[in-house]
N, C-alpha and C positions, 0 to 999 in steps of 0.2 A: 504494500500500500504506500504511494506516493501522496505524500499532502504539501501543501503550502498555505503560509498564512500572508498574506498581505496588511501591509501595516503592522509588522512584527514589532516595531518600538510604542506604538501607542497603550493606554489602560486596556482597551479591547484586547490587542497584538499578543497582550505581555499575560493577562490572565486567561485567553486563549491556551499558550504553551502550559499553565498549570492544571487547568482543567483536562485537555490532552493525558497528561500524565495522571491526573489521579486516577480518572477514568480509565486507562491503560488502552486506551484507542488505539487500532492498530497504526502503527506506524512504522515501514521498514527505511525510510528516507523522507526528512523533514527539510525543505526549501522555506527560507524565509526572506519577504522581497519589503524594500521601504525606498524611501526617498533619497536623494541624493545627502538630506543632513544626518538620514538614519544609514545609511550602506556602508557594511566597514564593522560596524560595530558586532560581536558575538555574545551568542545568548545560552547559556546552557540549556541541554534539552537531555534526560535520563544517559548523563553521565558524557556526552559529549558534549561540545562547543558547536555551535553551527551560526556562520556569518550571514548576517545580513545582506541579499543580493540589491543594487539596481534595479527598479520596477521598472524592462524598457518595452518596447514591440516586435518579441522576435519571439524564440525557439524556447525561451525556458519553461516554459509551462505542458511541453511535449510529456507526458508519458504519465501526467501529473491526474490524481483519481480524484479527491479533493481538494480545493482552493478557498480558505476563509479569509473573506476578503471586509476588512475594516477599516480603510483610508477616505473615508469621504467622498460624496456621492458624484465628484469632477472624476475622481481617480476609479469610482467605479465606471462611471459610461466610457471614459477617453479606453480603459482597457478590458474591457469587456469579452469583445472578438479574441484580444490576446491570449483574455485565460483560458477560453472556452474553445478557442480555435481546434484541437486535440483532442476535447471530449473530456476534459473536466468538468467537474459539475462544481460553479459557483455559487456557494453560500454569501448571501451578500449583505455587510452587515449595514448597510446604508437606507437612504430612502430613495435613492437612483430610479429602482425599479417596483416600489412596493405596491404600486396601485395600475402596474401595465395587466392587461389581461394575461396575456401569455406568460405570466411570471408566476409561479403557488405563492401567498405568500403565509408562511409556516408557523405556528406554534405547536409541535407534537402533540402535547396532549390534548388538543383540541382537531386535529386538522390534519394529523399527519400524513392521510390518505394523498393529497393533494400534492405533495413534493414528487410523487411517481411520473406527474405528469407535468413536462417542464421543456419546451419545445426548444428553447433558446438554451437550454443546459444551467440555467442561473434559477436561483431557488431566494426570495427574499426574505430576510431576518426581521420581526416587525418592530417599529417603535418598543422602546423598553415598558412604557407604562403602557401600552396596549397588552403588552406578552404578557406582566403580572394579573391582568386583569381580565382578558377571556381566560387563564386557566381557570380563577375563582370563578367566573359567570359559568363556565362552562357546568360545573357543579347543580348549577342551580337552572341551567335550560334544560337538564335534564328530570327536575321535577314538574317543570312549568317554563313553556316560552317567555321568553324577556321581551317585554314592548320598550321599556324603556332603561337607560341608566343617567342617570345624575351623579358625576364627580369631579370632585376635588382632589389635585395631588399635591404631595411635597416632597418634592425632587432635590434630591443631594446634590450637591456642588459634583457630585462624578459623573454626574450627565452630560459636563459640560467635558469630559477629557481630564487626565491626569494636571494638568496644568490649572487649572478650577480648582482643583483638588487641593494644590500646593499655595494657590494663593489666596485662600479662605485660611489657612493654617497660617500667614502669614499677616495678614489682616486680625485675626484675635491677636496676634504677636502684638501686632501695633496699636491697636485701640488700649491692651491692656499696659502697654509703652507710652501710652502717651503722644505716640506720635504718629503724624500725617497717615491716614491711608490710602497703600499702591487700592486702583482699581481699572483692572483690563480686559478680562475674562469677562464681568456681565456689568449691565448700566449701572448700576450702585454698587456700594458697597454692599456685601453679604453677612459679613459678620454681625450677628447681633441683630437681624435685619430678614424683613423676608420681602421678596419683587415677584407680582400675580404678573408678570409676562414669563414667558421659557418660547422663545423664536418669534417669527415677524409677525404683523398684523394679517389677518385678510379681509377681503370686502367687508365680510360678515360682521365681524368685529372680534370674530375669535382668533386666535392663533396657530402658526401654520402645527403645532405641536398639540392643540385640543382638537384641531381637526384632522390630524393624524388618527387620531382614536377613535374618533366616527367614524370615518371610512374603513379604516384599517378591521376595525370589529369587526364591520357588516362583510366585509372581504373572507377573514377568518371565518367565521361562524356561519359564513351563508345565510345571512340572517337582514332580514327588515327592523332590527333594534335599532331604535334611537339614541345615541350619544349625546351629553350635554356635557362638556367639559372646562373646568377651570384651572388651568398649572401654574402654578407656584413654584418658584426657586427658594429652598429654604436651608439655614445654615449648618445643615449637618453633612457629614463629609461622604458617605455612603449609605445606598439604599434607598428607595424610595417606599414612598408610603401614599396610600390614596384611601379616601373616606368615600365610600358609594351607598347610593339608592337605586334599588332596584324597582321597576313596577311589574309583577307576569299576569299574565292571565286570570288562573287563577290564586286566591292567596295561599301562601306557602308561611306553616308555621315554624316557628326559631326552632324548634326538636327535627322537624325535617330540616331546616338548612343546615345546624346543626351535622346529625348523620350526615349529608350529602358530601358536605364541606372535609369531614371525617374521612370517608370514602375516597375523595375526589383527587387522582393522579398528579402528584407534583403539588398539592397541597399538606398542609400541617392546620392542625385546629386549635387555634391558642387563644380558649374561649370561657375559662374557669367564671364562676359568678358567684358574686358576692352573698352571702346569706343572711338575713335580716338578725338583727342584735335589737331583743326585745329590752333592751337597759335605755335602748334611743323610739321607744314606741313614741310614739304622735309628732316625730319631728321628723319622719321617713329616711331617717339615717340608716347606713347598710355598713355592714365591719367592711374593709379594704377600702376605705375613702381616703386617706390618709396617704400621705405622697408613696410609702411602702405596696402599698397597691398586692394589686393582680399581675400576673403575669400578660401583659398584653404583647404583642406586638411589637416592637420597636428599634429602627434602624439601628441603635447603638450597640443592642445584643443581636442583632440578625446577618451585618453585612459577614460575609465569605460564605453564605450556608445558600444552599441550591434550591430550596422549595419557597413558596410563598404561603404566605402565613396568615390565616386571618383569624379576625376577635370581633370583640363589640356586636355580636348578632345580635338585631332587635327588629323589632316588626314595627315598623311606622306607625305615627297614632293620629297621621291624615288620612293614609290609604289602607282599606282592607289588603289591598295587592302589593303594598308596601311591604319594603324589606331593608335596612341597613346593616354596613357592617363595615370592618377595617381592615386591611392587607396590607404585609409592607415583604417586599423584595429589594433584591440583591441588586442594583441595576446592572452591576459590569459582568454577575455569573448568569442566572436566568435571564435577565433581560438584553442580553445580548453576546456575551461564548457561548454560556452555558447551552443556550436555547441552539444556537448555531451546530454546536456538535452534537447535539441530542437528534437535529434536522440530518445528520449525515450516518450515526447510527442505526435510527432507523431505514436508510435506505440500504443501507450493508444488510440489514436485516431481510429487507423487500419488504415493508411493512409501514 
């Protein structure tokens, strides 16, 4: 098995080769291809060194089975033809191609059928908070079709690339320094700080990152569900977290979503509940109120872990067909390696 990752130096690139390895994915020759600031440099890979190639338009991608390709969606269209020229099958971690017809675009455990059939040889990796978020719906279209969702995310500074990463870490440095804050990476300052944009405006007035996740769901899931989405950049360094409402059909109790949620592949249930402490009668107080809390959810315990996670299940007390609840994923493993080589997996599989 021949693989290549493209964009080998980026957060994707780099947790790419980890995930590879834990997962012991076949690999009998590992090609890594970057930019002219990244080519040169060598990365260990289970016990060798392997140098970073020149991404150019020739012969190296000949004989190559897999190509995970995470350079940004210029570098995915300019070379395209080149990876695919041979009969590699490009996993594409961009938005280049995610909304072409002839492209599947992939969450396993929702959709995996769909990578079988891939005329252009290129398979697309979806938006990260799209990925976290049909696997949990996915759970729950199985008890009752979704007509609609309503969410809210809050996206880790790693959404932005390892360099967001490093200077959000650099930013608390300086606000608790006392002095000037760098800001480059997003319009404000982040530290200390949360900004409801994450990408451009469109007509509508949403952004091109909320309307990612409309289209992209109904892509996924085959589905007439309506997305309504708000993204937020917030200051924590990994992981993303989104708060959702659900509306289906018909109403779906917390014990069923519950089990489902339980049940549901590539999901964790992280959904303990409080128990009423009759010392607080007539003031509707519950024991775990108190910052000690329940175990919910939360970026600060969850980033490097594979599954997404959901809590907070409660049945809305506008809509009988209400449903909320809370999720938070990995961005750089599920929402985009992770999800990436689980899409190549399964086709080694045929499945």
């Amino acid at each position: 098995m021949r693989i290549a990752i493209v964009g080998a130096s980026g957060a994707v690139g780099q947790e790419l080769l980890r995930v590879l390895s834990e997962r012991n994915f076949p690999v009998d020759e590992l090609l890594l291809f970057g930019s002219e600031r990244s080519a040169g440099r060598t990365y260990p890979f289970r016990g060798k060194d392997v140098t970073v190639r020149l991404l150019q338009d020739n012969d190296d991608f000949k004989g190559v089975d897999y190509a995970f390709v995470s350079a940004g969606a210029g570098t995915s269209r300019k070379f395209a033809d080149t990876i695919t020229r041979y009969g590699a099958v490009m996993i594409d971690n961009s938005s280049a191609f995610r909304m072409d017809e002839d492209v599947p675009l992939v969450v396993p455990e929702v959709n995996a059928a769909d990578a079988l059939v891939r005329p252009r040889g290129i398979i697309a990796n979806p938006n990260c908070t799209t990925i976290q978020m049909v696997v949990a719906l996915k759970a729950i279209e199985g008890l009752s079709h979704i007509r609609r969702v309503h969410v809210s995310t809050y996206q880790a500074a790693s959404g932005a690339g390892a360099q967001a990463m490093a200077e959000l870490y650099e930013q608390y440095r300086q606000v608790l320094a006392g002095e000037p804050v760098t800001v480059n990476k997003f319009a404000y300052q982040l530290a200390f700080n949360l900004i409801p944009q994450i990408d451009v405006f469109t007509d509508n007035g949403y952004t091109k990152e909320e309307m990612k996740m409309y289209n992209e769901t109904r892509k996924i899931m085959h589905s007439d569900i309506r997305v309504s989405a708000t993204c937020v950049r917030v200051p924590a360094l990994r992981s993303h977290s989104e708060s959702l409402w659900v509306e289906t059909e018909r109403p779906i109790t917390v014990a069923e979503a519950r089990e489902a949620f339980a049940k549901g592949e590539g999901l964790v249930l992280m959904d303990e509940r409080p128990t009423p402490n009759p010392s607080h009668e007539g003031r509707g107080a519950l024991t775990g109120e108190r910052e000690e809390g329940l175990p919910y959810p939360m970026p600060l315990f969850l980033s490097g872990k594979d599954p997404v996670y959901v809590g907070r299940i409660r049945k809305d007390l506008t809509d009988d067909c209400g449903l909320s609840f809370w999720i938070v994923g990995d961005q750089i493993r599920k929402g985009a390696a992770l999800n990436a080589v689980q899409i190549a997996e399964h086709l080694i599989k045929g499945v």
